[in-house]
C-alpha positions as CSV (number, residue, x, y, z in Angstrom):
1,X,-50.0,-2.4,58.7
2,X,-50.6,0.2,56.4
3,X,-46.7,1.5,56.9
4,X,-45.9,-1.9,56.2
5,X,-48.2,-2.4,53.1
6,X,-47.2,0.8,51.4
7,X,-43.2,-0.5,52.2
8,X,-44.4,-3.8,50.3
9,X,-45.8,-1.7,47.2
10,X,-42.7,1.1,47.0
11,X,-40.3,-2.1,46.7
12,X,-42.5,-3.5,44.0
13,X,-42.1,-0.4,42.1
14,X,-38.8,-0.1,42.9
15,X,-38.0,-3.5,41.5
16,X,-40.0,-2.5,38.6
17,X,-38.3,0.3,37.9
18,X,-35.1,-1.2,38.1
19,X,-35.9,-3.8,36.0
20,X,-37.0,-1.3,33.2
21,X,-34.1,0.4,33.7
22,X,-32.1,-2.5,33.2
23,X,-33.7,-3.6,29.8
24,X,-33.3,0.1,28.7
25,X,-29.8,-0.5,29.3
26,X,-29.4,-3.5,27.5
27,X,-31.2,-2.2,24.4
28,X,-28.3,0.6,24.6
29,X,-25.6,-1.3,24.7
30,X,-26.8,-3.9,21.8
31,X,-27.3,-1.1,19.7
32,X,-23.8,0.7,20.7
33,X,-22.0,-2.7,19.9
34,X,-24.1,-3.1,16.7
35,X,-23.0,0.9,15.9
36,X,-19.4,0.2,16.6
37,X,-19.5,-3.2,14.7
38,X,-20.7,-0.9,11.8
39,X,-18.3,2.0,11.9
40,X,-15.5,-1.0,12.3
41,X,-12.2,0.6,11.0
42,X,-9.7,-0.7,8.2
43,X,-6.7,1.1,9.0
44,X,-4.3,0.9,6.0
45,X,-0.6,2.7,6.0
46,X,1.4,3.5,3.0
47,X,3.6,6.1,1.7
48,X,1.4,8.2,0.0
49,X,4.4,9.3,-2.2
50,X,4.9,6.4,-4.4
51,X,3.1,6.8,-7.6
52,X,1.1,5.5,-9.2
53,X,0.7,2.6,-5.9
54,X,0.1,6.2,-4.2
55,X,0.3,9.4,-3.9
56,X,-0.7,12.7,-1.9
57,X,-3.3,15.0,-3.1
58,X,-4.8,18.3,-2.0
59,X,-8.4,17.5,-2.4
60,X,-10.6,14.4,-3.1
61,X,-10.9,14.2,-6.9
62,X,-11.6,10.4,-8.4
63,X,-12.4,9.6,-5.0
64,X,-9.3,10.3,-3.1
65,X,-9.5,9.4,0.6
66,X,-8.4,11.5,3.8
67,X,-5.2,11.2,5.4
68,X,-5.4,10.4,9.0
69,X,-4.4,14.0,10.5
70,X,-3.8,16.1,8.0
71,X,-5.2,18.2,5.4
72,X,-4.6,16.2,2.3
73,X,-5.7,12.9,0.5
74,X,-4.1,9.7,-1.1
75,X,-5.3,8.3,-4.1
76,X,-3.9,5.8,-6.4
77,X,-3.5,1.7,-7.3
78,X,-3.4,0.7,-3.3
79,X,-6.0,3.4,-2.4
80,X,-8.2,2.2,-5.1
81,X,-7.6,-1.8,-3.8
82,X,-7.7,-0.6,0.3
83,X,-11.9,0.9,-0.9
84,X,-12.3,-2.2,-2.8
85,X,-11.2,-4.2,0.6
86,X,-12.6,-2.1,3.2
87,X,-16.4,-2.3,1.6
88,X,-16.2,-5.5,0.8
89,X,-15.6,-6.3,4.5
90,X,-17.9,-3.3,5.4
91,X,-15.5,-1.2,7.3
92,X,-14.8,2.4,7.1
93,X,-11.1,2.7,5.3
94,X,-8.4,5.4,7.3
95,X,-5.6,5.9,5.7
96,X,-2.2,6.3,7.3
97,X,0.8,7.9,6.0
98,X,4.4,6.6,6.8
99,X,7.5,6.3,5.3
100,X,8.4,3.0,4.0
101,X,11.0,1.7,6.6
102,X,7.7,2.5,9.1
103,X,5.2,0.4,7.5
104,X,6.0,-2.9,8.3
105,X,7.0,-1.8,12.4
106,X,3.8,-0.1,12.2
107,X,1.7,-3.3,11.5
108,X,3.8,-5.4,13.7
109,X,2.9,-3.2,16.3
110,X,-0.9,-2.6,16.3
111,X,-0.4,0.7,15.0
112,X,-2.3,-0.1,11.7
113,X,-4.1,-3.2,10.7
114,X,-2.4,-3.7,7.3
115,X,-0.1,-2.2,4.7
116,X,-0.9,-2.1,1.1
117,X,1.8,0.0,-0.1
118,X,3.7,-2.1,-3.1
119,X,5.2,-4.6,-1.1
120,X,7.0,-7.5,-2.7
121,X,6.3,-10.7,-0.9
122,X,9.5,-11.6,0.0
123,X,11.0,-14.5,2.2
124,X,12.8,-11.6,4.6
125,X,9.1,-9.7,5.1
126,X,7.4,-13.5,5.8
127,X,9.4,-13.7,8.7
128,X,7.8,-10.2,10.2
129,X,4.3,-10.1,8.9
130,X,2.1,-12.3,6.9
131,X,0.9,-11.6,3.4
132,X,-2.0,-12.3,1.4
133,X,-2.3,-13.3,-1.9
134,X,-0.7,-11.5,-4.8
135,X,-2.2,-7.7,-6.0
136,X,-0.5,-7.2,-8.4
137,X,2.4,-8.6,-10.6
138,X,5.5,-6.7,-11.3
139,X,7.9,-7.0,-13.7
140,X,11.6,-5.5,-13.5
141,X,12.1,-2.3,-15.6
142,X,15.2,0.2,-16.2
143,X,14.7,3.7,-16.7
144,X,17.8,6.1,-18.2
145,X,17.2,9.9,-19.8
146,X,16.6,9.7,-23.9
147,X,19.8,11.6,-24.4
148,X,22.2,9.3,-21.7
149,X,24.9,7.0,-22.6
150,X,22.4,3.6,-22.0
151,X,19.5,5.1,-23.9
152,X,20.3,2.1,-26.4
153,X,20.4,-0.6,-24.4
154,X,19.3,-3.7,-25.3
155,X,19.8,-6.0,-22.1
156,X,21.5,-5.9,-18.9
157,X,24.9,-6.4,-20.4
158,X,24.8,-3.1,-22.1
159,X,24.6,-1.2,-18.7
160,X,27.7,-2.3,-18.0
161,X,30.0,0.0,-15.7
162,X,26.9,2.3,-15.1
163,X,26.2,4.6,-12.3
164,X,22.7,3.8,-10.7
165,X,20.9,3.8,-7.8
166,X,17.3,3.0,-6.6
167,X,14.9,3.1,-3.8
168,X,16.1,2.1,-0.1
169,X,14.7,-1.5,0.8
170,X,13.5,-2.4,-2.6
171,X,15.0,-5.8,-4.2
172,X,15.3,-2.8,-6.9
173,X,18.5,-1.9,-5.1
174,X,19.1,-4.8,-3.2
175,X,18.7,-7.8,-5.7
176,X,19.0,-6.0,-9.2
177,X,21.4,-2.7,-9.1
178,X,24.2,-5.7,-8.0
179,X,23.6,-7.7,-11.1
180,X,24.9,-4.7,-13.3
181,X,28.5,-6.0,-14.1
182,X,31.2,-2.9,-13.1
183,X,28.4,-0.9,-11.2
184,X,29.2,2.2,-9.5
185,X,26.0,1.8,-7.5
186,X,25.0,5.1,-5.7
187,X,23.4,5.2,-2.2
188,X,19.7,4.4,-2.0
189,X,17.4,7.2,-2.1
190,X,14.8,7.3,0.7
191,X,11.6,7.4,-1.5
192,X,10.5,6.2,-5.2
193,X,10.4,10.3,-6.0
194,X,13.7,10.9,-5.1
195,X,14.9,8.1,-7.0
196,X,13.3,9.8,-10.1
197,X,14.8,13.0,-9.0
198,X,18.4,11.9,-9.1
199,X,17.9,10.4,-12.4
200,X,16.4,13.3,-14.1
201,X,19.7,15.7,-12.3
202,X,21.6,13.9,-14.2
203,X,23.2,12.1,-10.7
204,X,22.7,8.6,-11.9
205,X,22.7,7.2,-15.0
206,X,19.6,5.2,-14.9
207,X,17.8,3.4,-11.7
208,X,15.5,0.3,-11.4
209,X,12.3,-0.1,-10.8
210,X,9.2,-2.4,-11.6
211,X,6.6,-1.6,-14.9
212,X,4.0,0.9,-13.1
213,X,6.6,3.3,-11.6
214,X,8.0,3.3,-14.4
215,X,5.0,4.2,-16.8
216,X,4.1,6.9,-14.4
217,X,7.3,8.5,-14.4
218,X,7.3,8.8,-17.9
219,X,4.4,10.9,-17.7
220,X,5.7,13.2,-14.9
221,X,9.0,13.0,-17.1
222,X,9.0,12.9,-21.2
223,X,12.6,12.7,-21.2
224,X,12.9,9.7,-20.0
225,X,13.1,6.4,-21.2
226,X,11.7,3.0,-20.6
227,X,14.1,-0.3,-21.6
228,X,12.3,-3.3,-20.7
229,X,14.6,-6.6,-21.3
230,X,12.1,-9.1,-20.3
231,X,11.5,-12.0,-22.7
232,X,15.3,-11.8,-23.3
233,X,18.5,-14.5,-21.8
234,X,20.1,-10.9,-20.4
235,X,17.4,-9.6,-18.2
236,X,17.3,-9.1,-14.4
237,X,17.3,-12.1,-12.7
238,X,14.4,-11.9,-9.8
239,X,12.2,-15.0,-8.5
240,X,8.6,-14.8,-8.1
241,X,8.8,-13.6,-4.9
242,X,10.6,-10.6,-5.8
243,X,7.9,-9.0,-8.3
244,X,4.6,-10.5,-6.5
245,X,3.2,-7.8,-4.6
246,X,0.6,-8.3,-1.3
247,X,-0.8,-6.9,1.3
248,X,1.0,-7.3,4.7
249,X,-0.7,-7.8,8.0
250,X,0.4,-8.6,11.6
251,X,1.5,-12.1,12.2
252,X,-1.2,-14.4,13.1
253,X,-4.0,-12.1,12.3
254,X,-6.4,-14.9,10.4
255,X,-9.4,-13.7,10.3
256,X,-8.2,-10.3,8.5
257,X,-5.8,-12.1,6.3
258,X,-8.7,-14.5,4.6
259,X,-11.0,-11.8,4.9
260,X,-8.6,-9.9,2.0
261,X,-7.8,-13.1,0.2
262,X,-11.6,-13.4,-0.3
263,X,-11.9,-10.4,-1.9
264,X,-8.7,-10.8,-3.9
265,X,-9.6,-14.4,-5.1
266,X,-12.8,-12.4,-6.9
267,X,-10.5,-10.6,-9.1
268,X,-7.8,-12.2,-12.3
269,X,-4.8,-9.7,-13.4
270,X,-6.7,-8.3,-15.9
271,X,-8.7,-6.7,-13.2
272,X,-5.2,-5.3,-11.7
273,X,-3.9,-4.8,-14.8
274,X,-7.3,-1.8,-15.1
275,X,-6.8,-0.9,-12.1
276,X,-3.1,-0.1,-12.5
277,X,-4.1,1.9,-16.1
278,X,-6.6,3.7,-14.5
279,X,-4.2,5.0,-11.5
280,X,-1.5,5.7,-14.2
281,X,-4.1,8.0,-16.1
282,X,-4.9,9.6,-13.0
283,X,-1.6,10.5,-11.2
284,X,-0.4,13.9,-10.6
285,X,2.1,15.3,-13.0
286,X,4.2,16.6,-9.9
287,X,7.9,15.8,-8.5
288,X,6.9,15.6,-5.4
């Protein structure tokens, strides 16, 4: 009886026990989940070579951010806009570096959640990846050395016969170099740098590009100059589409695409249009 009784009791405890045990484990798991749901990551991949969108940086000066897996930081317009999205949604921001024929692959993929990297919104892109609403707005720009033949150019007639190039899979060098009557259009370069880079070599007589590149490089380089035909009948002919710029996320991925349009639906251009200044003041005077 008493083998028995004392069998009845150690079960009891055991049960207790057990059941202690199992509400400890609860408690640990809610507050895992609740930890993880807080540390949530917004994984964003751009260039980080494409001022003044953005650029690489060796420390964290006017609140650059880390580059995932290595020792440097990226800062600029799209840095600035990935912070303002990531703690707004209250995630922790990563930023991944990849070359620009990568991005879009990498957010069809998984690899990152979004891209905010200068993108126009174009028809081709829709088909890969959806986009939110407009960032920024763009206009077209030209860009030739002070001293160069087109220096004096008043419209897009005027560049007639040049020698250009631009930036490889940018409606820059798809949609706008082809416009330029007589062009001797030059192979793409692989980055926005590069682009600038030929032009101040003297390889290329001018290249194309939209309004914030080109303000930035005329910081980085005094001798060049700026010819903006827009307001005039003999401009670059480009479609909304074309200059709009968004932020790109994998196809059917609602919840994060409203999430950035909420944010973005809080701010008008002028907003950008600081923004843009700011990162334009800020940039690094380098050739990278």
């Amino acid at each position: 009886m008493k083998k028995k009784l004392m069998s009845l009791v150690l079960a009891a405890a055991m049960v207790v026990s057990l059941a202690a045990c199992g509400s400890s484990s609860s408690k640990s798991e809610s507050s895992t989940k609740a930890a993880k749901s807080s540390e949530e990551t917004l994984t964003v991949a751009m260039e980080c070579g494409y001022a003044p969108y953005n650029w690489t940086q060796s420390d964290d000066s006017n609140g650059a951010v880390p580059i995932k897996d290595s020792s440097d930081y990226a800062y600029g317009y799209d840095v600035m806009m990935a912070k303002k999205i990531a703690d707004a949604l209250g995630r922790k921001l990563q930023i991944v570096k990849l070359d620009w024929d990568s991005l879009i692959p990498a957010v069809q993929s998984g690899q990152v959640d979004c891209v905010i990297a200068g993108q126009s919104i174009t028809s081709e892109r829709k088909e890969m990846v959806d986009f939110t609403e407009p960032y920024y707005y763009a206009s077209i720009i030209t860009l030739v050395k002070k001293d160069g033949k087109y220096a004096n150019a008043k419209g897009l007639s005027d560049l007639t016969g040049a020698t250009c190039t631009s930036q490889l899979g940018t409606i820059w060098y798809d949609k706008c170099l082809p416009q330029i009557k007589d062009v001797n259009k030059q192979p793409a370069q692989e980055s926005a740098p590069s682009m600038l880079v030929a032009l101040n070599s003297g390889r290329t007589d001018l290249v194309v590009t939209d309004m914030p590149t080109g303000k930035a490089a005329l910081v980085a380089y005094p001798d060049f100059k700026l010819l903006d035909f827009s307001g005039t009948d003999d401009d670059f002919q480009v479609s909304e589409e074309d200059i709009n710029i968004g932020v790109s996320v994998k196809k059917g991925n609602q919840e994060l695409l409203d999430g950035i349009n909420s944010v973005l639906s809080q701010m008008t251009k002028d907003d950008f249009n600081k923004m843009m200044d700011e990162a334009i003041s800020v940039q690094p005077l380098s050739e990278e």
